[in-house]
C-alpha positions in Angstrom: 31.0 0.5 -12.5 30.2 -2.2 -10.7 28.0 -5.4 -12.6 24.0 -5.8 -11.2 24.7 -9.6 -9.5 21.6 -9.6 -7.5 18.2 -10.1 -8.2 14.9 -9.5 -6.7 11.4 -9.9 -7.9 8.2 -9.0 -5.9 4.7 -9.7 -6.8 2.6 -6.2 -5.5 -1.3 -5.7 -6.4 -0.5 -8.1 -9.5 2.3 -5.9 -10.7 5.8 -6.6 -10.8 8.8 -5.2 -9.1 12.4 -5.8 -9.5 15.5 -5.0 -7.7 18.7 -5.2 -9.4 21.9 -5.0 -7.4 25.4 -4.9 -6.8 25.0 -6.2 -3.5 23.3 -8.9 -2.0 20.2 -7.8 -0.3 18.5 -9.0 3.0 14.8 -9.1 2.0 12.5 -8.0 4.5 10.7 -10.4 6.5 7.3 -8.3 6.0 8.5 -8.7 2.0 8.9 -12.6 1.9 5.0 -13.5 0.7 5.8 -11.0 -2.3 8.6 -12.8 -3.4 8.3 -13.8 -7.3 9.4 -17.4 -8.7 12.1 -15.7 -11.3 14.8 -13.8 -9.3 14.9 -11.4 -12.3 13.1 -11.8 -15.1 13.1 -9.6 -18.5 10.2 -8.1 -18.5 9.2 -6.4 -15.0 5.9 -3.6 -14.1 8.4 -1.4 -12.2 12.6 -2.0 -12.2 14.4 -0.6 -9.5 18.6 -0.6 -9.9 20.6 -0.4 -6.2 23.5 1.4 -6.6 26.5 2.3 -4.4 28.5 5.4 -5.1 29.7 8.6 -3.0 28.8 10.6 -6.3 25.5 12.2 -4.6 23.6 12.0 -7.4 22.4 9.9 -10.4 20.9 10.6 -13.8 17.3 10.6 -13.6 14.8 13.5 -11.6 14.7 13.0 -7.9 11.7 11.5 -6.4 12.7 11.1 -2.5 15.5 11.8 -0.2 16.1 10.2 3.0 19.4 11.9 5.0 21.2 9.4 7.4 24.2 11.9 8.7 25.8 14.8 7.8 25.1 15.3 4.2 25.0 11.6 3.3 21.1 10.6 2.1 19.6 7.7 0.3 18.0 9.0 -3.0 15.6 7.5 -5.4 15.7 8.5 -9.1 12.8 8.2 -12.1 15.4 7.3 -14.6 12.9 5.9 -17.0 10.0 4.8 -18.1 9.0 2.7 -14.7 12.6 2.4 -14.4 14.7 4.1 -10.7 17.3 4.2 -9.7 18.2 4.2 -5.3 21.5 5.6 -4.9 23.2 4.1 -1.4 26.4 6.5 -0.3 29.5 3.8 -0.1 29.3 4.3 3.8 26.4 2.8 4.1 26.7 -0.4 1.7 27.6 -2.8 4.3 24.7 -2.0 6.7 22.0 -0.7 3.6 22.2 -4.5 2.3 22.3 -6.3 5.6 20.2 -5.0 7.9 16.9 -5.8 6.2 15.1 -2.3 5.7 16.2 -1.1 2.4 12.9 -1.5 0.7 11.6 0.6 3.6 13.6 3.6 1.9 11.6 3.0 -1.5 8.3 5.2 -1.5 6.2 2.5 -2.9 3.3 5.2 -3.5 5.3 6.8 -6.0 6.1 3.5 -7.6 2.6 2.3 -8.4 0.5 5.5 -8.7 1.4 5.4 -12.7 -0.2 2.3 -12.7 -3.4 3.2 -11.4 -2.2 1.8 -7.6 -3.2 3.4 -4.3 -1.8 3.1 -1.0 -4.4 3.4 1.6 -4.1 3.4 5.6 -6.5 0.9 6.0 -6.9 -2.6 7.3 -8.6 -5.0 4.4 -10.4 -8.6 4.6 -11.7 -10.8 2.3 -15.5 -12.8 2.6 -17.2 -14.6 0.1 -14.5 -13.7 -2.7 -14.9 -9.7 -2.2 -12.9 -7.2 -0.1 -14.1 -5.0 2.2 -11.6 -2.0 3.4 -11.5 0.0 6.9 -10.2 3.1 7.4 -9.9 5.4 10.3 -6.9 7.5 11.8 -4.5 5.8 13.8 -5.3 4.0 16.6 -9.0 4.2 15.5 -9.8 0.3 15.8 -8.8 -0.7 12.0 -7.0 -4.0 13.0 -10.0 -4.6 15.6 -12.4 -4.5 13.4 -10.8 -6.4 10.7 -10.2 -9.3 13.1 -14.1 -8.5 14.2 -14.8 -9.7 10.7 -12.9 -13.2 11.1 -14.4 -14.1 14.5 -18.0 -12.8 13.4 -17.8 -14.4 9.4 -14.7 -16.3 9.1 -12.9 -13.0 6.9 -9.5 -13.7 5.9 -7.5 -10.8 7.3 -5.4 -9.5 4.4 -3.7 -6.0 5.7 -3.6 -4.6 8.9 -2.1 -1.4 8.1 -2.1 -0.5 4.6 -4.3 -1.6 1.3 -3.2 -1.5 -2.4 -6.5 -0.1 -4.2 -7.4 -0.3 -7.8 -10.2 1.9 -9.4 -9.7 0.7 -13.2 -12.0 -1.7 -14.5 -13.4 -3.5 -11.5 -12.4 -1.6 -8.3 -9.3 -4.0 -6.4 -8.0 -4.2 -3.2 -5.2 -6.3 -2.3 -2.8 -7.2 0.8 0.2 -4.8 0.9 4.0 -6.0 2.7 3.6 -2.5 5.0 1.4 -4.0 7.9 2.4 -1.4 10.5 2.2 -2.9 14.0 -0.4 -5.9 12.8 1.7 -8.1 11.1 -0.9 -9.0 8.5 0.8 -9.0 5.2 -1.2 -11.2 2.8 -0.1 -11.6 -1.2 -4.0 -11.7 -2.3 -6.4 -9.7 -3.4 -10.1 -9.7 -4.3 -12.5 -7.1 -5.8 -13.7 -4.8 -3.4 -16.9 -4.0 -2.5 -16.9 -1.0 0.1 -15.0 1.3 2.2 -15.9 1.9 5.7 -14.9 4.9 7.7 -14.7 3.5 11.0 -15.5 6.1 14.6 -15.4 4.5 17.5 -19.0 4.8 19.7 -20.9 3.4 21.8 -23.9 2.1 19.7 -23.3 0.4 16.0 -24.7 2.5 12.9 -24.0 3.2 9.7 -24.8 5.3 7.1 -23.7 6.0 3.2 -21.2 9.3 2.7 -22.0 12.1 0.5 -19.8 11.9 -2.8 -17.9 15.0 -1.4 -17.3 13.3 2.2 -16.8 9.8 0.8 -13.6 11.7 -1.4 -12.7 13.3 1.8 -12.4 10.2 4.0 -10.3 8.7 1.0 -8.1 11.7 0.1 -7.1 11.4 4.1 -6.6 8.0 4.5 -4.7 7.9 1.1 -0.7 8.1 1.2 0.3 11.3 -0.1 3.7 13.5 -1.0 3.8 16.3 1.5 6.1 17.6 -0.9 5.0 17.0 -4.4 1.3 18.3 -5.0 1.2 16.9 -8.7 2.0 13.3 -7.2 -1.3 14.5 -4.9 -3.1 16.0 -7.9 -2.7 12.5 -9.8 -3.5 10.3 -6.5 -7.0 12.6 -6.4 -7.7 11.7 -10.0 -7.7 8.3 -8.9 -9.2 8.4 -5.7 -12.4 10.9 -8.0 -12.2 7.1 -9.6 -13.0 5.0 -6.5 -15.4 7.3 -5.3 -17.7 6.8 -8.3 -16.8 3.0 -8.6 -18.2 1.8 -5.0 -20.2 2.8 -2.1 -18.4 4.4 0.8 -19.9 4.3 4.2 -19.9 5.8 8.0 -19.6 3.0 10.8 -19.7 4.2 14.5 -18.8 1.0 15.7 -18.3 -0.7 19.2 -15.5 -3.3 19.7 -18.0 -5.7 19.4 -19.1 -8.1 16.8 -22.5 -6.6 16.5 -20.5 -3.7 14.6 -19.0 -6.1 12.2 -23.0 -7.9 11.7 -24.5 -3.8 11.5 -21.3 -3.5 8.3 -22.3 -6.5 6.8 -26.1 -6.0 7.1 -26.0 -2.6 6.0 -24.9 -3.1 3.0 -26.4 -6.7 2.2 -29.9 -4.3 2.8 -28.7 -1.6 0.1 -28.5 -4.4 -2.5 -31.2 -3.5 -5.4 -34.0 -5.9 -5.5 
């Protein structure tokens, strides 16, 4: 068996992950931010061993196959206690460790559900130390409105794409390294104040969800397991969690700053006096 060389140590949502490997590794460019200081220290959130081998399988239950050609797949194991194992088919060493994707093979939702993590499809900023999160389906002006934020207030765009949330405690939102298309990957994080569910229109409102519709709007923007409904069951737990711990809100919104000034107004307005 062949000796773990290679170390890797990522900083996500204040948790942290580590890849051990035979191999060394091309980090993503999207991933760089995350990097830790220590390379791979003892004690780590999540641990994550790379391992080569035309065996097929490894100890451990399967979480998540990926199939390249033929029969051969990339596989993630839980082979622990926050401990995987990603098994690479000998093939597929050479280009797995060069080519700068292999953490795209690693299903972070799975990863950082246990610890009270969710991975929203949402873009995220940061005013005045608090976060505020948008959500809408694709195309559906996330980014836009985000960037509304920083030419209206002076936000600091975190995510474009995708937003670690927290419900435990204080309710936490932080940058993710999956930015989709935006390229807005920020390692920060600050605690969140609302969730807005954005529909495009052509006049600026908004409006607070029901409880059951606030849920909703998460439970869809939330990444989920097609294939696993106790991973889902457990993400809804959590999601029940966020509802309860801030305010959700309808935005028909415009491409204008006036929809980032009716957000902000909104809920400055709903503040007790």
């Amino acid at each position: 068996m062949h000796s773990m060389q290679f170390g890797y140590s990522f900083k996500l949502s204040e948790l942290l992950l580590c890849v051990d490997a035979e191999e060394e590794l091309t980090v993503p460019k999207c991933f760089l931010s995350f990097l830790a200081a220590d390379p791979c220290p003892d004690r780590a959130d999540i641990r994550i061993a790379v391992r080569f081998s035309d065996k097929g399988e490894a100890e451990g239950t399967p979480l998540r196959k990926k199939m390249l050609s033929g029969d051969a797949c990339i596989a993630l194991y839980a082979s622990g206690a926050n401990m995987y194992t990603l098994l690479v088919p000998e093939a597929f060493r050479q280009g797995f460790s060069q080519n700068g994707n292999w953490l795209n093979y690693i299903p972070m939702e799975r990863l950082l559900l246990p610890h009270g993590r969710v991975l929203l499809h949402a873009s995220l900023v940061e005013l005045g130390g608090m976060a505020y999160c948008f959500i809408a389906p694709s195309g559906g002006g996330k980014s836009t409105h985000a960037g509304l934020w920083q030419q209206r207030f002076g936000a600091r765009l975190l995510n474009g794409d995708k937003a670690l949330i927290s419900a435990a405690g204080t309710p936490m939102a932080w940058g993710s390294p999956v930015a989709g298309s935006s390229g807005i990957h920020v390692n920060d994080g600050a605690p969140l104040r609302a969730v807005y569910v954005l529909t495009k229109a052509a006049e600026d409102s908004a409006a607070e969800l029901s409880p059951r519709s606030a849920l909703m709007a998460l439970y869809s923007a939330a990444v989920k397991d097609e294939k696993d409904a106790d991973f889902n069951g457990r993400l809804l737990d959590e999601l029940v969690k966020l509802q309860k711990s801030i305010p959700v809100f309808s935005l028909r919104c415009t491409p204008k700053e006036s929809a980032a000034e009716t957000a902000l107004h909104f809920i400055e307005e709903r503040k007790s006096p």
